[in-house]
Short mmCIF file of the C-alpha atoms (twelve columns), coordinates in Angstrom:
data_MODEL
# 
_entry.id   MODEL 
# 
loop_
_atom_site.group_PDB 
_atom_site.id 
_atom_site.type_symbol 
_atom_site.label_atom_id 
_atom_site.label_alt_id 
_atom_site.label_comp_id 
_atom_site.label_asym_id 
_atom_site.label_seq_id 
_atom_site.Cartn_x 
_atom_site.Cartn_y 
_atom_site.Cartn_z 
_atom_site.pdbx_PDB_model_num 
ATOM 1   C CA . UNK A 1   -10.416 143.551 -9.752  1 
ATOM 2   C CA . UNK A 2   -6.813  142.886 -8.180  1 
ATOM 3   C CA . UNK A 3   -6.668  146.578 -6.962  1 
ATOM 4   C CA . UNK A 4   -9.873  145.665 -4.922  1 
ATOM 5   C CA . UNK A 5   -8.860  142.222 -3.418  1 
ATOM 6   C CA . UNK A 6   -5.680  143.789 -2.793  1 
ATOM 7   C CA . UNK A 7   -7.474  146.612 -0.786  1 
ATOM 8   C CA . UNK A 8   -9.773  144.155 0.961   1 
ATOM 9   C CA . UNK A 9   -6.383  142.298 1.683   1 
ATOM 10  C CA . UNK A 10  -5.362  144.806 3.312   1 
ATOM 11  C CA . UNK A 11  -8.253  145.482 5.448   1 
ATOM 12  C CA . UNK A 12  -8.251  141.583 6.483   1 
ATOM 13  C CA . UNK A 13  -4.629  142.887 7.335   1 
ATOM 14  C CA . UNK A 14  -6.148  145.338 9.883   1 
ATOM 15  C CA . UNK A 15  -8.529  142.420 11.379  1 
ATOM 16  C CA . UNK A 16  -5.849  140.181 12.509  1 
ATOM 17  C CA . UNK A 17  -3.767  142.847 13.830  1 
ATOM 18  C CA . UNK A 18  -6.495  144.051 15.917  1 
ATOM 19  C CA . UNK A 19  -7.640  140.369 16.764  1 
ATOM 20  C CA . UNK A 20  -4.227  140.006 17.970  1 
ATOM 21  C CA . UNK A 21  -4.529  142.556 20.515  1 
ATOM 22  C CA . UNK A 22  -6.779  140.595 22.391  1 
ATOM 23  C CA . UNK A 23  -5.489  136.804 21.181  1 
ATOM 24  C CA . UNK A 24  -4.123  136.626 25.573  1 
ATOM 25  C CA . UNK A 25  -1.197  134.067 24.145  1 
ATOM 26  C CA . UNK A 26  -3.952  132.343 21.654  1 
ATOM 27  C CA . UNK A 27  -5.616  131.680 24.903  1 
ATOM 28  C CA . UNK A 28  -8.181  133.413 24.200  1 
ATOM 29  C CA . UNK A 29  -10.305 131.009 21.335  1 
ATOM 30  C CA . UNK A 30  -12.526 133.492 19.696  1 
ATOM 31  C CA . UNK A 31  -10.235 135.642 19.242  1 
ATOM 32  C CA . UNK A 32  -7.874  133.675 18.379  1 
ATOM 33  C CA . UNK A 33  -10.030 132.293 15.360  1 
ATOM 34  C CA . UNK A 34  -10.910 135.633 13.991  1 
ATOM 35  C CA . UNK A 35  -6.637  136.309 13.833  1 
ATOM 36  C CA . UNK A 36  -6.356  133.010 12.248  1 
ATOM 37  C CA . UNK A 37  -9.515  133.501 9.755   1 
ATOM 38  C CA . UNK A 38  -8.080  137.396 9.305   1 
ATOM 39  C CA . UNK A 39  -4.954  136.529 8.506   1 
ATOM 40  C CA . UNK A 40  -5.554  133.423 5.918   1 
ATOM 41  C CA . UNK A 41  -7.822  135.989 4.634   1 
ATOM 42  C CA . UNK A 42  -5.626  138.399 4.146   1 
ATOM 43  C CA . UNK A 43  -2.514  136.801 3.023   1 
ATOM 44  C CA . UNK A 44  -4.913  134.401 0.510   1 
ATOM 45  C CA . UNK A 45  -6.270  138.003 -0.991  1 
ATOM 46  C CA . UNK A 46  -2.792  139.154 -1.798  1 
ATOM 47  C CA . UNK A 47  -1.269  136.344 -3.229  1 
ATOM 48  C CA . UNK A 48  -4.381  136.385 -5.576  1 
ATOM 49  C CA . UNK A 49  -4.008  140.244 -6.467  1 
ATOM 50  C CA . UNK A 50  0.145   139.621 -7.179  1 
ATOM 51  C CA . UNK A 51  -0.736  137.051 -9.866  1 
ATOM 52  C CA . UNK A 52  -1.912  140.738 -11.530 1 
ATOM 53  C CA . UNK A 53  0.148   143.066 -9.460  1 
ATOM 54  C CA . UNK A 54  3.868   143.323 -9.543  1 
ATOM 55  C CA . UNK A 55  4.512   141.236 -6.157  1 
ATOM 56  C CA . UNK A 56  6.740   144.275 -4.776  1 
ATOM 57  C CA . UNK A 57  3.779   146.726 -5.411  1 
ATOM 58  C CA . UNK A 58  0.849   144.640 -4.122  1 
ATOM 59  C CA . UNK A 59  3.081   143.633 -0.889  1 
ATOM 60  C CA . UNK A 60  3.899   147.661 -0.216  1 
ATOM 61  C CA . UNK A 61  0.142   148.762 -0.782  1 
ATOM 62  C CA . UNK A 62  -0.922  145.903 1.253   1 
ATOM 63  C CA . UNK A 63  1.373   146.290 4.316   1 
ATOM 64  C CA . UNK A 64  0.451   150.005 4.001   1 
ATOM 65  C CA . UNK A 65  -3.175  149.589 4.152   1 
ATOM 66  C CA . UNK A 66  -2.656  147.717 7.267   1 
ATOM 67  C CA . UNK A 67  0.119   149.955 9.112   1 
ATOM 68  C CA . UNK A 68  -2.141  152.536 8.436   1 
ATOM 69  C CA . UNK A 69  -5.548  151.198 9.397   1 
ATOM 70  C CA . UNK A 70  -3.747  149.406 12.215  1 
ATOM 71  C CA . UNK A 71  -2.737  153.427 13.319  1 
ATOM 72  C CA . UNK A 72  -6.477  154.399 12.838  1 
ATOM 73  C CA . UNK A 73  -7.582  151.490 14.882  1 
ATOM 74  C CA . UNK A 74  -5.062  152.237 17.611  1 
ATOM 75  C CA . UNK A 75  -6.074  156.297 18.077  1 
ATOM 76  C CA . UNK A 76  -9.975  155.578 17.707  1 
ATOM 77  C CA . UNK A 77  -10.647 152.767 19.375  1 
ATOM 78  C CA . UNK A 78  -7.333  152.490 22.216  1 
ATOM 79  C CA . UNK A 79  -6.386  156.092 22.880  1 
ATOM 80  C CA . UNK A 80  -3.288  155.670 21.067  1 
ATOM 81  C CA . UNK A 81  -1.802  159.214 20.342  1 
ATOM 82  C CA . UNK A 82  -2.996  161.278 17.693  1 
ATOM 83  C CA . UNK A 83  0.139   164.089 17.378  1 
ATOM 84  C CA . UNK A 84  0.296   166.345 13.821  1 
ATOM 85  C CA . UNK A 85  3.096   164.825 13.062  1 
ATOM 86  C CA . UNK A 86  2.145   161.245 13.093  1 
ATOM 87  C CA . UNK A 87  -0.963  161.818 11.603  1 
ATOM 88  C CA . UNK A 88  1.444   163.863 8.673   1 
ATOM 89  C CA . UNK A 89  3.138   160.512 8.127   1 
ATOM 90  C CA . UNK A 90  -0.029  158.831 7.674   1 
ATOM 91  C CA . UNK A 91  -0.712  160.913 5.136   1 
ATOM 92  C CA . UNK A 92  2.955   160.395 3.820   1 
ATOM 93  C CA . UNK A 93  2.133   156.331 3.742   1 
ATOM 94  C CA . UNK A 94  -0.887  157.181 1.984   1 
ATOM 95  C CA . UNK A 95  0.709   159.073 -0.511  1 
ATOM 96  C CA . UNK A 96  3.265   156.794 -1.594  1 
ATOM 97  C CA . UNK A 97  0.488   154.003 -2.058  1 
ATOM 98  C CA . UNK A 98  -1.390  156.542 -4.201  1 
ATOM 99  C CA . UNK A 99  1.581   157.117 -6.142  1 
ATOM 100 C CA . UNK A 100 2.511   152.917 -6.662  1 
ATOM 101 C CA . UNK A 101 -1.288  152.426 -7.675  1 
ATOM 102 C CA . UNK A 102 -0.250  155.313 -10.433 1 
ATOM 103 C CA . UNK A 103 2.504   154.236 -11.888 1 
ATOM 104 C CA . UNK A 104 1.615   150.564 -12.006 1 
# 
């Protein structure tokens, strides 16, 4: 059950950095309340999955759910580059989270 708030964590993660895109110096009020609700979300979902996840672990997965869906965010939806090798280190990111959810 941590594993899965921690991965839904880390998707809130992806909400607020997206939200902040748009936030216009938290001008902008609906957007600014979907960053806010994000990231209380987010951070409130891993500090419940570290109470069952080494704290070091669950803060790696979860900033590496979000740097990564962040990336996927960026090249779908804002025609942020999608070179080899960036998408290679994606894969890299992804890999070392596999790896930490393995050996915890």
């Amino acid at each position: 059950m941590a594993w899965a708030l921690l991965i839904l964590g880390g998707l809130f993660e992806v909400g607020f950095t997206t939200c902040l895109r748009f936030v216009d110096g938290f001008r902008n009020l609906p957007w600014t309340a979907g960053f806010l609700a994000s990231v209380g979300l987010s951070m409130g979902l891993l500090e419940v999955a570290s109470r069952s996840i080494p704290m070091g672990t669950a803060y790696a997965v979860w900033g590496g759910i979000g740097a990564i869906g962040t990336v996927i965010v960026g090249i779908l939806f804002f025609g942020e580059a999608a070179a080899a090798t960036r998408i290679a280190l994606i894969f890299g990111v992804v890999a070392c989270i596999a790896g930490l959810k393995l050996v915890s």
